[in-house]
C-alpha positions as CSV (number, residue, x, y, z in Angstrom):
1,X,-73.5,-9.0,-96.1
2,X,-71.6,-9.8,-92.9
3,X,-69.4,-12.7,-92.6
4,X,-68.8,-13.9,-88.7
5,X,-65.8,-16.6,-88.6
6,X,-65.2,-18.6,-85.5
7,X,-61.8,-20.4,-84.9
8,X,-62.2,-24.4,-84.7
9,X,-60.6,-26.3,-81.9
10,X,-58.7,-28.5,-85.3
11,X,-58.0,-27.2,-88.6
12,X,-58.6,-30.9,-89.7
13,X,-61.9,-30.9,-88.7
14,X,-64.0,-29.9,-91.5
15,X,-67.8,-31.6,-90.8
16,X,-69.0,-34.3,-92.0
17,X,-70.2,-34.1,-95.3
18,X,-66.7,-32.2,-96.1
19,X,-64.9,-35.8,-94.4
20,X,-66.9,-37.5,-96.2
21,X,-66.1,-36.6,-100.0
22,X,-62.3,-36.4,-99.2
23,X,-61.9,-32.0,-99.2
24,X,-60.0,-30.6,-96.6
25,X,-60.3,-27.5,-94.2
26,X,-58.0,-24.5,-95.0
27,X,-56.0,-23.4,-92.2
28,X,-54.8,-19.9,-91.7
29,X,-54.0,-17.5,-88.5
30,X,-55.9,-19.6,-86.3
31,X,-57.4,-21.7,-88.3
32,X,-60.3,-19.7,-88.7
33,X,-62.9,-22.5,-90.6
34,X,-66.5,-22.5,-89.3
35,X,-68.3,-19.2,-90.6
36,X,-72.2,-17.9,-90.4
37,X,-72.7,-15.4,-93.4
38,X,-75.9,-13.4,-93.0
39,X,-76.7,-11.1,-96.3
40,X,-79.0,-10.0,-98.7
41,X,-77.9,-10.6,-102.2
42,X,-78.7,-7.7,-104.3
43,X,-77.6,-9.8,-107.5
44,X,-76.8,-13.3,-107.7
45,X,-77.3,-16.0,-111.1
46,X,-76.1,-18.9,-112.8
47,X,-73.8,-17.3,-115.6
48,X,-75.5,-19.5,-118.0
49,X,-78.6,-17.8,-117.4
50,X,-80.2,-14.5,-117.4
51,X,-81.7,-13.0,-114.2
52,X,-85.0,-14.9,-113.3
53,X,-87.5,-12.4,-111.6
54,X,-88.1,-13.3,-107.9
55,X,-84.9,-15.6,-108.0
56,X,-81.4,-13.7,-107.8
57,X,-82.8,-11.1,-104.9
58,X,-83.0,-12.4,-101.3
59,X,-82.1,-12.6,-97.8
60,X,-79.7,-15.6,-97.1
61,X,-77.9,-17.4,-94.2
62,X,-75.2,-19.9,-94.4
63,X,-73.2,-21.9,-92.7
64,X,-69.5,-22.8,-94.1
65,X,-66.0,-23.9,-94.3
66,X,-63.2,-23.1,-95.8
67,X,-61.7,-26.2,-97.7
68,X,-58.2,-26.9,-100.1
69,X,-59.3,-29.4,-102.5
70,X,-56.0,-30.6,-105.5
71,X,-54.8,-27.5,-104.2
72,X,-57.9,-25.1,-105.2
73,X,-59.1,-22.9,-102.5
74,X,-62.5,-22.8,-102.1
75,X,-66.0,-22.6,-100.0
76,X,-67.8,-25.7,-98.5
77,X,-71.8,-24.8,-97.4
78,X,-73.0,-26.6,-94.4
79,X,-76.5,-25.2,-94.9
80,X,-77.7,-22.3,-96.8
81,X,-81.5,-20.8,-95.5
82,X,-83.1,-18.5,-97.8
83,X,-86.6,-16.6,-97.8
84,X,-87.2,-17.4,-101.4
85,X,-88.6,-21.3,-102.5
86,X,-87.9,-20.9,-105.7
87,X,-83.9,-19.9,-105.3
88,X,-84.1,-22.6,-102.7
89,X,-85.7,-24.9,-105.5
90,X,-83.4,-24.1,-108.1
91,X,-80.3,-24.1,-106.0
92,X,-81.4,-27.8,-105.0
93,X,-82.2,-28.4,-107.8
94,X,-78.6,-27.1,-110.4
95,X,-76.1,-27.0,-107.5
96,X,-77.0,-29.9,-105.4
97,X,-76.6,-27.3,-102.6
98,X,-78.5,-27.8,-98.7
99,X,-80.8,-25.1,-99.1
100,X,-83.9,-24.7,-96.7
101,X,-86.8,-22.4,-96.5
102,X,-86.6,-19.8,-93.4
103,X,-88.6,-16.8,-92.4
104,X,-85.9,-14.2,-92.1
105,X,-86.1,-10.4,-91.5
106,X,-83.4,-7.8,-91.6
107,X,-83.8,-4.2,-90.0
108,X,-81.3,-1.4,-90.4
109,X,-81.5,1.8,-88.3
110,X,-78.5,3.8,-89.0
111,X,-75.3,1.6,-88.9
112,X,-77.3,-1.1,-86.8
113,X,-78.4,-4.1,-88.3
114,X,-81.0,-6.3,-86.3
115,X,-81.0,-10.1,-88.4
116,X,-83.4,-13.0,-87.7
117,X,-83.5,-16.4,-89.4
118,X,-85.8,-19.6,-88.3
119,X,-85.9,-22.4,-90.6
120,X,-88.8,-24.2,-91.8
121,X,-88.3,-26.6,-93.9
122,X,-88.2,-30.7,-92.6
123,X,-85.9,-31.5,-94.8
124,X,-83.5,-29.5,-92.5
125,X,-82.6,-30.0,-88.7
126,X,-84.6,-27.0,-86.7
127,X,-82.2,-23.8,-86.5
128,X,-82.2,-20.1,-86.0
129,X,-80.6,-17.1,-85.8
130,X,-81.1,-13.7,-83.9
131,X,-78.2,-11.2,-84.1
132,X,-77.5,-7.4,-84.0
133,X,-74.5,-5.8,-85.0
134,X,-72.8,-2.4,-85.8
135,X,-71.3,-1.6,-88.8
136,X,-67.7,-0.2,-88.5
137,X,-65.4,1.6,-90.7
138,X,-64.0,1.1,-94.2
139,X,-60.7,-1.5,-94.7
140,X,-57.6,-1.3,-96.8
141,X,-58.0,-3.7,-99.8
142,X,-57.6,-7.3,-98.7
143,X,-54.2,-8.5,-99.9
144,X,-52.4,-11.7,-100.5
145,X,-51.6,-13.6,-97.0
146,X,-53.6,-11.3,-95.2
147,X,-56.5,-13.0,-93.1
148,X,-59.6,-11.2,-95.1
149,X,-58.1,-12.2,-98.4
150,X,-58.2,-15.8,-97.0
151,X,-61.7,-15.7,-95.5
152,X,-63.3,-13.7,-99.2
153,X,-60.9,-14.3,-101.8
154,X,-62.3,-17.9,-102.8
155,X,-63.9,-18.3,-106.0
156,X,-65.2,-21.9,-106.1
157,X,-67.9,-24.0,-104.3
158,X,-67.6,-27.5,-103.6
159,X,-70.5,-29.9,-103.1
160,X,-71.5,-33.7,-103.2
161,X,-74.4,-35.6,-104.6
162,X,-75.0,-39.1,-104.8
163,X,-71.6,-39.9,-104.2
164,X,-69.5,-37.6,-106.4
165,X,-67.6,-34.4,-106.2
166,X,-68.6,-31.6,-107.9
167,X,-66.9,-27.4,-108.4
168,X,-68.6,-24.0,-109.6
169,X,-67.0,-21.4,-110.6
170,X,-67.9,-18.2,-108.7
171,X,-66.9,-14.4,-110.1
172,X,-67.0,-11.5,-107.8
173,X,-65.1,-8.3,-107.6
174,X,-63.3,-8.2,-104.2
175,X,-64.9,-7.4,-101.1
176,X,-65.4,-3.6,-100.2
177,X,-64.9,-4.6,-96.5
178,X,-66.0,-2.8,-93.3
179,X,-64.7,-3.8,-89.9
180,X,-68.1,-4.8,-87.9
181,X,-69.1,-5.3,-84.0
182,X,-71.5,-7.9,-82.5
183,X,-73.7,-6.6,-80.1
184,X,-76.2,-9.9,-79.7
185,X,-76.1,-13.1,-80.9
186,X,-78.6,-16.4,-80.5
187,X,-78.1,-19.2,-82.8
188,X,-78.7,-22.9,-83.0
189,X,-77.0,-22.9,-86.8
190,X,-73.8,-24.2,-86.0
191,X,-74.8,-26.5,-83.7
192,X,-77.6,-28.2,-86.0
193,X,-75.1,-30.3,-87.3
194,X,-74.3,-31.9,-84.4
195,X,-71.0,-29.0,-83.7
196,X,-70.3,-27.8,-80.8
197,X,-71.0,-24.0,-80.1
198,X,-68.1,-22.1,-80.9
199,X,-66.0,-20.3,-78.0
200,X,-65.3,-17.0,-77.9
201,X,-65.9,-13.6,-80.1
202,X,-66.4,-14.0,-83.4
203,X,-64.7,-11.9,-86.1
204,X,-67.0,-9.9,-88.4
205,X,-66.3,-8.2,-91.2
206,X,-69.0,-6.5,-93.1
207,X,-69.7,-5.6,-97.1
208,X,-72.5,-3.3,-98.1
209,X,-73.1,-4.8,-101.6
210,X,-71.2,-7.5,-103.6
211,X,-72.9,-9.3,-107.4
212,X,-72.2,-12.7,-107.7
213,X,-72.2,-15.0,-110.9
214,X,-72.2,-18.7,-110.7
215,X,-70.5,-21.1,-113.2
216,X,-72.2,-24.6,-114.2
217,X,-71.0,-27.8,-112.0
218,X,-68.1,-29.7,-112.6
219,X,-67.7,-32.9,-111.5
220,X,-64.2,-33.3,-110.1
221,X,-62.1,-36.0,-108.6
222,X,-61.7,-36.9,-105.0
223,X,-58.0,-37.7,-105.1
């Protein structure tokens, strides 16, 4: 998994499905609130449920924010593309999440990743992604007020349908991080929704492996 985070020009500038349902972006050291995360899970399911064959294995890419909602820290998804229709089904389907089928690959040779994503799904504004990166070395523990702590220390998801708020809960252990380089980068994901490209380096911080379980959806207040 390898989290690239781009600083916005206005920590109050969220996107606008995030305006729209009244959550606002987090700022931090920069203000540090538009993110691409390119990964493959190697374990991820609804708490409520056991693992599905073909469902909680897959290679993902999303695009998010980082939002303060009745003071709850916590991750708002842009778009989510995934190689798997039915985790993009079900995800759709439970979470209200904007999933979209892609056809992704991910290569490693040695501590060299090579990651490509191109959607294809209608429901979705055309976007893709080629990148390459290099894998660094291991970091300290993120701790409290640090920057990594901020960017991976959220455990809750925010999302809207039909109007309303809703929250998951989300359990991980904390991220085994690993400082990373960029070496290439082409992507239209960002800019799909109507953003303009970000300026400047990104900051990337790889993790080798991280298990994720999802709580049901809450529906929550807007103020």
């Amino acid at each position: 998994m390898t989290l690239s985070d781009w600083p916005c020009a206005s920590d109050r500038q969220p996107g606008p499905s995030c305006t729209r349902t009244g959550a606002s972006s987090s700022s931090c050291i920069g203000a540090l609130s538009r993110s691409c995360c390119a990964h493959q899970f190697p374990r991820i399911r609804a708490s409520f449920l056991p693992a599905i064959p073909g469902t909680s294995a897959f290679h993902e890419l999303n695009v998010r924010t980082y939002v303060y909602h009745k003071g709850v820290p916590s991750v708002w998804f842009l778009s989510l593309d995934a190689a798997n229709r039915l985790g993009v089904w079900g995800a759709r389907a439970f979470y209200h999440l904007p999933y979209f089928n892609a056809r992704m690959s991910l290569n490693q040779t040695g501590n060299t990743i090579s990651y490509s994503s191109a959607r294809n799904d209608q429901r979705g504004t055309p976007a893709e992604l080629q990148a390459t990166w290099s894998i660094g070395e291991t970091l300290p523990t993120a701790l409290p007020g640090s920057l990594e702590f901020f960017l991976t220390e959220r455990y809750c998801l925010d999302t809207e349908h039909n109007g309303k708020l809703y929250r998951a809960r989300i359990h991980h252990q904390p991220w085994p991080l690993r400082s990373a380089k960029l070496d290439s980068l082409n992507s239209t994901m960002i800019e799909s929704h109507g953003l303009p490209t970000p300026e400047g380096e990104p900051l990337l911080h790889y993790c080798e492996e991280l298990n994720v379980e999802i709580w049901r959806l809450k529906e929550i207040q807007r103020t």
